[in-house]
C-alpha positions as CSV (number, residue, x, y, z in Angstrom):
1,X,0.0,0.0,0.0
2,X,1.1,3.2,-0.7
3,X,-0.1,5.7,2.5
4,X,0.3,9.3,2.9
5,X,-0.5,11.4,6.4
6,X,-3.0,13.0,4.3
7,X,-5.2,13.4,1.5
8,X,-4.3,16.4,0.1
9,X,-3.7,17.4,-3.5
10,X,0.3,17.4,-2.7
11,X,-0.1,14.0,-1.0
12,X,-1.7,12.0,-4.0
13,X,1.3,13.6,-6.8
14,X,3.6,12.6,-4.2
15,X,2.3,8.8,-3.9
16,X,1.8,8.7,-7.5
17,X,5.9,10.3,-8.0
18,X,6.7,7.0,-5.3
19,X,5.1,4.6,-7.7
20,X,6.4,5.6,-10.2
21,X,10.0,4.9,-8.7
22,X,8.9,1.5,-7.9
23,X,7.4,0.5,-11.1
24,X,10.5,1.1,-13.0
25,X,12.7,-0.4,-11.4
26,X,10.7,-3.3,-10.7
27,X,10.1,-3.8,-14.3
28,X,13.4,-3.7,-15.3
29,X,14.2,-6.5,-12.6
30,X,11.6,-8.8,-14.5
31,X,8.9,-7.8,-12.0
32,X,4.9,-7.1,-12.4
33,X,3.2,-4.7,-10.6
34,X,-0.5,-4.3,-10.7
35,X,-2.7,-1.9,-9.1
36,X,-6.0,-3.2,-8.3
37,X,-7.2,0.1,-7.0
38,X,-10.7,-0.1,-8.1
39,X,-11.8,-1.0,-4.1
40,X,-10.3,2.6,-3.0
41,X,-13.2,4.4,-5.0
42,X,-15.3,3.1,-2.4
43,X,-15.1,5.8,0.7
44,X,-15.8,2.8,3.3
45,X,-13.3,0.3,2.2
46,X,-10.6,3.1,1.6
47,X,-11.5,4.4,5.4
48,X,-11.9,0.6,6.3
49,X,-7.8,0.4,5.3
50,X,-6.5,3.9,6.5
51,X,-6.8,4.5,10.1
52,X,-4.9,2.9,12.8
53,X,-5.1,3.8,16.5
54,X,-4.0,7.3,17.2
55,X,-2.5,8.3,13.7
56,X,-4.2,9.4,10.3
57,X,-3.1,8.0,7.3
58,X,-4.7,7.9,3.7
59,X,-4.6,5.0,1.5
60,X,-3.6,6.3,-1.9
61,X,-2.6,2.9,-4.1
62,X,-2.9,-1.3,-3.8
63,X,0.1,-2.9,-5.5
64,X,0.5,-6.4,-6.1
65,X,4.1,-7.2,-7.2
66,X,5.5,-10.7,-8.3
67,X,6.6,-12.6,-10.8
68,X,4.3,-13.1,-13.8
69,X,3.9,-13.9,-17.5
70,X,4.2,-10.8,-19.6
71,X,1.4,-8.8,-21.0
72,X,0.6,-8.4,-24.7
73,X,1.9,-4.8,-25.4
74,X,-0.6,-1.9,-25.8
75,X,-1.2,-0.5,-29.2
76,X,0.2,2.1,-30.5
77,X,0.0,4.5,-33.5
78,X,2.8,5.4,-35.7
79,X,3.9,8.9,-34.5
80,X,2.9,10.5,-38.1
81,X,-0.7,9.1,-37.4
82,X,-0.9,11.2,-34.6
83,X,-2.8,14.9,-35.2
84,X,-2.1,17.4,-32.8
């Protein structure tokens, strides 16, 4: 889990700058990560997994890392395809 103290704009770029220092690496080490973060849009289960006695803290991502069999790749279009 990625926790921040709070849940403030700031918080949430910061936790998404941390993944993104784990992810890379962890791909580059043969590594998945998923993020099955659909269960934090709801406010009870993402309350249910924040607070523990006498601190705040704010659930921001789920990650599930392990080895894994690769994913397809995700198309793409040919950069002169692209209109601006």
């Amino acid at each position: 889990m990625l926790i921040t103290e709070h849940d403030r704009r700031a918080d949430r770029l910061r936790a998404g700058e941390v993944l993104q220092h784990l992810r890379l690496p962890a791909t580059a080490h043969g590594l998945r990560v998923s993020l099955p973060h659909q269960g934090l849009q709801w406010p009870a289960l993402r309350r249910a997994l924040g607070p523990t006695q006498g601190r705040t803290r704010h659930v921001q991502m789920l990650m599930r890392v392990g080895y894994g069999p690769e994913s397809p790749a995700s198309p793409r279009r040919a950069p002169g395809r692209v209109k601006l």
